[in-house]
C-alpha positions as CSV (number, residue, x, y, z in Angstrom):
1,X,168.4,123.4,308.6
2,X,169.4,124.0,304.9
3,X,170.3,127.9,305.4
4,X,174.2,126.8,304.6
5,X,172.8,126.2,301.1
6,X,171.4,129.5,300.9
7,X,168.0,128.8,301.8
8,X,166.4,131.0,304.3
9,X,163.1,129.5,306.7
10,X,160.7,130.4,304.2
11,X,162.2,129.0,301.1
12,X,162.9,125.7,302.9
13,X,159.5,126.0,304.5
14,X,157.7,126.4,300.9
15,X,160.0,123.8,299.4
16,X,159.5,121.1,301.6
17,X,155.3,121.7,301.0
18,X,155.9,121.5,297.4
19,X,157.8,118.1,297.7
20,X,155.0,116.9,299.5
21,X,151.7,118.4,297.7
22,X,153.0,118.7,293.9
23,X,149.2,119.5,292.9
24,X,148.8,122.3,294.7
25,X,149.7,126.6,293.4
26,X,150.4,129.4,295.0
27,X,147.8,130.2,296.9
28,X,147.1,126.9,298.3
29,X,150.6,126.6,299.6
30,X,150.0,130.0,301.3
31,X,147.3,129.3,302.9
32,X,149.0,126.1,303.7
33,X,152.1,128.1,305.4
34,X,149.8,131.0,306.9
35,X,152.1,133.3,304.3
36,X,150.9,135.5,301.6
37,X,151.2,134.0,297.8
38,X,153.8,137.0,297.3
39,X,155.8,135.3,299.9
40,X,155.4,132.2,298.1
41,X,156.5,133.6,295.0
42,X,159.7,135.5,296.4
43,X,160.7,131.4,297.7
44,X,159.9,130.1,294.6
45,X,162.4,132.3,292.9
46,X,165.4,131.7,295.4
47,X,164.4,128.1,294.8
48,X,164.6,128.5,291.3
49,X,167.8,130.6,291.5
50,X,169.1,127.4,293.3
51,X,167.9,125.0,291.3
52,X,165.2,123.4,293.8
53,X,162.4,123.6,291.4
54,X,161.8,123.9,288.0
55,X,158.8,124.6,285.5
56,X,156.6,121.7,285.5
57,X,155.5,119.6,282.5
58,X,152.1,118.7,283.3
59,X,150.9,122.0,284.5
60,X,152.5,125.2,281.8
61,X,152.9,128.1,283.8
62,X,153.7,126.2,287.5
63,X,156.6,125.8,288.9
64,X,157.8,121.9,290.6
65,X,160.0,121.1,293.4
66,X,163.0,119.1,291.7
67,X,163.6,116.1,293.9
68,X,166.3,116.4,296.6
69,X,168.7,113.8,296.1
70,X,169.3,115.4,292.5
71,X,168.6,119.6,293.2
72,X,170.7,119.1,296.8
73,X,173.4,117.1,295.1
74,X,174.6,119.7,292.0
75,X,173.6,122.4,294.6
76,X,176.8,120.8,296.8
77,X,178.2,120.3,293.8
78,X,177.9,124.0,293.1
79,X,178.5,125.4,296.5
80,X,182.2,123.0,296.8
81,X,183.0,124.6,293.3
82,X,182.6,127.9,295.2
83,X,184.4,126.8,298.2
84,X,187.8,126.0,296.3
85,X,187.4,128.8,294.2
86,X,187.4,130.9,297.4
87,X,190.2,129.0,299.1
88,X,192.2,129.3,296.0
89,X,192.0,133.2,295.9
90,X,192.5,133.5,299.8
91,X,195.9,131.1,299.2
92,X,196.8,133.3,295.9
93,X,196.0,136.4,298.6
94,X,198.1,135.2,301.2
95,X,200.7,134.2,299.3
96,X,200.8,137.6,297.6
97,X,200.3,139.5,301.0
98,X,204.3,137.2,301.9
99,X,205.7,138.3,299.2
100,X,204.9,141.7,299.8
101,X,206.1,141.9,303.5
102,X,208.9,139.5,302.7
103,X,210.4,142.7,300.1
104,X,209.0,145.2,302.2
105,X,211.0,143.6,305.0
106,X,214.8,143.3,303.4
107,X,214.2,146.9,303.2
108,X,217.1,148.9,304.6
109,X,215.3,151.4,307.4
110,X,216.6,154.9,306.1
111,X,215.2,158.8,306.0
112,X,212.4,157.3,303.2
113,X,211.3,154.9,305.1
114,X,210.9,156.1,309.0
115,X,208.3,153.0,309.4
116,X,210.8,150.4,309.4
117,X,213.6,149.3,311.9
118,X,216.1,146.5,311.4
119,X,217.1,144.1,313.8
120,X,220.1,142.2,313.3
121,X,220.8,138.7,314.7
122,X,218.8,136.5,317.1
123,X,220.3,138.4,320.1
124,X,219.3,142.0,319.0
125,X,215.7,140.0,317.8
126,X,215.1,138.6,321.3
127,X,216.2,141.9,323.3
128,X,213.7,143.6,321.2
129,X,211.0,141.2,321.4
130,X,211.1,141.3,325.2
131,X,211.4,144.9,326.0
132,X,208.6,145.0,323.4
133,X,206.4,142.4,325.0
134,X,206.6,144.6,328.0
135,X,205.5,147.1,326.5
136,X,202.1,145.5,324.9
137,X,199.2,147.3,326.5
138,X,195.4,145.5,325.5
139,X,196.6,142.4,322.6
140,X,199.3,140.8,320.8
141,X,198.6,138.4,317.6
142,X,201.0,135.9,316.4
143,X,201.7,133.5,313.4
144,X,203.8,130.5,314.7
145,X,205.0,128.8,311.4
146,X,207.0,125.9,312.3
147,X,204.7,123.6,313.5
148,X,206.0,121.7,316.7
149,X,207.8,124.1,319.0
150,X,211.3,123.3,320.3
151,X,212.1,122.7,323.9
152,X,214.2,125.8,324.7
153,X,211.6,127.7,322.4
154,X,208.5,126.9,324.6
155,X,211.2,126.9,328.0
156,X,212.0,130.6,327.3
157,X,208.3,132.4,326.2
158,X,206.3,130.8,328.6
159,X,207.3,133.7,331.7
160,X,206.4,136.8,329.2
161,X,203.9,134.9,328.1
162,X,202.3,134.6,331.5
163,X,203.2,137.9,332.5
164,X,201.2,139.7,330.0
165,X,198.1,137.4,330.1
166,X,198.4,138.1,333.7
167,X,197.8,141.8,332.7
168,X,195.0,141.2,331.5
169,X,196.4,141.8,327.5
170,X,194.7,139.4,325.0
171,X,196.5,137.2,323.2
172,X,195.6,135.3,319.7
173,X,198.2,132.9,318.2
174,X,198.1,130.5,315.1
175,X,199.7,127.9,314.6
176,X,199.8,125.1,312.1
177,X,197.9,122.0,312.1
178,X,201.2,120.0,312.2
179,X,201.5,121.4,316.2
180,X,198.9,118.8,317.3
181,X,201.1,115.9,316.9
182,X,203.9,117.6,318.9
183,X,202.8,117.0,323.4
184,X,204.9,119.6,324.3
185,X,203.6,122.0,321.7
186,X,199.8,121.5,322.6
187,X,200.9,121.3,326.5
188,X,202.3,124.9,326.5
189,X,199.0,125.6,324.0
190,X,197.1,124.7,326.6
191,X,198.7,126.0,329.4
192,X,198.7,129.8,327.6
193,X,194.5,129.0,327.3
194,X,194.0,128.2,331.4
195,X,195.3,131.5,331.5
196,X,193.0,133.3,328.9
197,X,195.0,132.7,325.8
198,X,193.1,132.0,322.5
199,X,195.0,129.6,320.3
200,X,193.6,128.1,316.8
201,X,195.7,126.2,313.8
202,X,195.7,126.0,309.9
203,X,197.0,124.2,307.6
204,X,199.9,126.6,306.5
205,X,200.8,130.2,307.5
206,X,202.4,133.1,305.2
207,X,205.4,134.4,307.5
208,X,206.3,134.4,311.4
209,X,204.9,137.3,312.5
210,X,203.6,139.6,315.8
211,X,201.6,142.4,316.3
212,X,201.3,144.8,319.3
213,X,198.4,146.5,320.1
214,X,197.7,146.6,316.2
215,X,200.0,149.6,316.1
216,X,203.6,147.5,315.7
217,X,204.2,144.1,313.9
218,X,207.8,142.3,314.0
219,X,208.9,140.1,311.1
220,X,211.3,137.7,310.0
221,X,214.0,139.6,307.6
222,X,214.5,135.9,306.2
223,X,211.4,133.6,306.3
224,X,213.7,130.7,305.6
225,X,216.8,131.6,308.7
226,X,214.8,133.9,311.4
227,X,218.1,134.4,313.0
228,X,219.4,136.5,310.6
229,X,217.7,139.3,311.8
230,X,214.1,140.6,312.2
231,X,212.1,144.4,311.1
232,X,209.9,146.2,313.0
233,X,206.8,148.1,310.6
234,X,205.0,150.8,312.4
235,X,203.5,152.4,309.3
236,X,199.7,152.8,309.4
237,X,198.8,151.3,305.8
238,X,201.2,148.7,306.3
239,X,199.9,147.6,309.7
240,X,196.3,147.9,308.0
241,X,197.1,145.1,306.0
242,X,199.3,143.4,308.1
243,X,196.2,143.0,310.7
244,X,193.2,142.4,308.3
245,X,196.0,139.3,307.0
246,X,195.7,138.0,310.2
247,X,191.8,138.6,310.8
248,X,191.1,136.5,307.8
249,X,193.5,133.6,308.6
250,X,192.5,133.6,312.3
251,X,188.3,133.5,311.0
252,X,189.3,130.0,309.0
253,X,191.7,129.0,311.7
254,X,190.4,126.2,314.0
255,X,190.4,126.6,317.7
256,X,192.6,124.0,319.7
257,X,190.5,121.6,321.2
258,X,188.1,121.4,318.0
259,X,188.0,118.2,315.9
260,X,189.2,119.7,312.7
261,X,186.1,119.3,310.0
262,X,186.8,117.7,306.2
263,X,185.5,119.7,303.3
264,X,183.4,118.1,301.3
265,X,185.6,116.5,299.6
266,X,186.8,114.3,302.9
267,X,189.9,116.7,302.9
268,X,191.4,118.2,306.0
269,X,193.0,121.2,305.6
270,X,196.3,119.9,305.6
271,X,195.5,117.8,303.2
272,X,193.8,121.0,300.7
273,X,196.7,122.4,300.8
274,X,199.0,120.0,300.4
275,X,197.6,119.2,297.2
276,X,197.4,122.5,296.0
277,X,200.9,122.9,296.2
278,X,201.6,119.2,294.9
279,X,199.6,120.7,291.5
280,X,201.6,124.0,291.5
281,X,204.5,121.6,291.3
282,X,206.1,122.0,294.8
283,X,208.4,118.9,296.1
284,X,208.2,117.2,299.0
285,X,210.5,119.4,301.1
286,X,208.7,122.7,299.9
287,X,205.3,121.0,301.4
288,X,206.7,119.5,304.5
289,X,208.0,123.2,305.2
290,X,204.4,124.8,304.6
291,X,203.0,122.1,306.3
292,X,205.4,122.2,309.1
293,X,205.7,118.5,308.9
294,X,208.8,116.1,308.1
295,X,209.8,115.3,304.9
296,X,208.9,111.8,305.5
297,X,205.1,112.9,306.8
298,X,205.1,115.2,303.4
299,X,205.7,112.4,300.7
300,X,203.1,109.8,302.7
301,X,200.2,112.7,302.7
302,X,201.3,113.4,298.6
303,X,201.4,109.4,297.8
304,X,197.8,108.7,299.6
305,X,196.4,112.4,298.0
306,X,197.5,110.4,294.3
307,X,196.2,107.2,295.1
308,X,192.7,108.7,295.9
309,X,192.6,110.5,292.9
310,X,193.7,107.3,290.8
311,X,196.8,109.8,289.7
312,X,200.5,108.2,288.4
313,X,201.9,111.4,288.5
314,X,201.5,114.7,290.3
315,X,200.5,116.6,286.9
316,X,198.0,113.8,286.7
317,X,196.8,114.5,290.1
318,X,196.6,118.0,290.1
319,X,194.1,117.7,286.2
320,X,191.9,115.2,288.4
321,X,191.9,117.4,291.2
322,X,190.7,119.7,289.0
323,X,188.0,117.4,287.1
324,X,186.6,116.6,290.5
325,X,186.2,120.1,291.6
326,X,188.9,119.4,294.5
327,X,190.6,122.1,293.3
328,X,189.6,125.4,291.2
329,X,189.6,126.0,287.4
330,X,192.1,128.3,286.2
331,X,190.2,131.1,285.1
């Protein structure tokens, strides 16, 4: 039951026998368990490790089981440290990983650079994107960064959609969180999953992006007008990265149709990330725009993120953010 704290059967087996017979050592516990007193031991110090017991006062030398409601507690404590810490060098990752493809991308395709091809315009962009789509042989993965989906948008990809699920092709798409809200976003969602597709959400997504048969991705020239134009990357170190960027988004992602879980904090991921960026110093218009959400939806999910923390100010939120390990210490 406890192995998401690190604690394996044996350990939690041992510890919960020390809670309940305090008088008893090593041996006695083994023979207790039906485990030898190395065994015991080897728990003992991953319980120690994790702060579940401690030396004991009354006997020198013996180790006691500290008592749950204070070892479990700073062992959450710990373990949500962790947790933003990770998160905040994912985000930093991702957010490096844009920046990259975004320069990489206004890159003119010339004799230096044979893994790059420039599309210019939405019409030369959706030409492409179909005779490419025809083209897609076993899976295509997608970022879909703008939250709810227009009309003519969901209208227009639906038949090669269909077509290549229809051939059997796998298809993985994320979207943002922010989809939900929108009927027609999660109807054509669902439809694409009656027909095989696999469709999860996040709070917030680096760039637009597709990738064919993890040998071809297309991208946005401009993540902030995708009709300007689009490039094709074909190179094999850039694809590497391109696809393990995905992988790790599409691991945290949340499938649609799954009640999205709060951190222990109580925050959903929306919500982490909105006030990540709300401590970076972001405005409302930058977060509704990662978020995929209106301006309006933006500054309601920063004023209730302030009010929790007790915060007058967004500096002030993002120092008691950081007090109460919502987010991670600069290091």
């Amino acid at each position: 039951m406890l192995e998401s704290l690190g604690l394996d059967s044996t350990a939690e087996s041992v510890y919960r026998l020390m809670l309940r017979c305090p008088r008893e050592d090593v041996e006695q516990l083994g023979d207790r368990l039906g485990i030898s007193a190395e065994s015991v031991r080897s728990a003992q110090d991953r319980l120690s490790r994790l702060g579940l017991v401690a030396d004991s006062y009354e006997h020198p030398g013996r180790l006691r089981a500290v008592s749950p409601d204070l070892g479990l507690e700073t062992l959450l404590a710990r373990q949500s440290a962790e947790l933003a810490a990770h998160q905040h060098r994912i985000e930093m990752s991702r957010a490096a990983a844009a920046k990259l493809i975004s320069e990489y991308a206004g890159q003119e395709a010339d004799a230096t650079n044979p893994g790059v091809e420039q599309l210019v315009g939405l019409d030369a962009v959706r030409e492409r994107l179909a005779s490419l789509q025809r083209d897609i042989r076993h899976e295509v993965m997608s970022f879909a960064p703008d939250g709810a989906q227009t009309e003519d948008a969901l209208r227009s990809s639906r038949p090669l959609n269909e077509q290549l699920l229809r051939r059997g092709v796998r298809m993985r798409t994320v979207y943002l969180d922010s989809m939900r809200n929108s009927q027609a976003t999660v109807a054509h969602a669902d439809f694409l999953t009656e027909l095989g597709a696999e469709v999860r959400t996040v709070a917030a997504l680096p760039t637009r992006m597709l990738i064919a048969d993890r040998e071809l991705a297309l991208l946005p020239v401009d993540c902030e007008d995708t009709s300007a134009g689009a490039v094709i990357l074909t190179g094999s170190g850039t694809l590497t990265a391109l696809c393990a960027l995905f992988d790790s988004i599409w691991e945290m992602a949340t499938p649609l149709g799954t009640v999205r879980k709060r951190d222990v904090n109580g925050l959903s991921g929306q919500e982490a990330t909105a006030l990540r960026l709300l401590a970076e110093g972001h405005t409302d218009e930058a977060i509704a725009k990662r978020l995929g959400v209106s301006h309006r939806t933006a500054r309601r999910i920063a004023t209730q993120l302030m009010e929790r923390l007790g915060a007058r100010s967004r500096f002030e939120a993002g120092v008691r953010a950081v007090q109460n390990g919502w987010l991670p210490r600069e290091r």
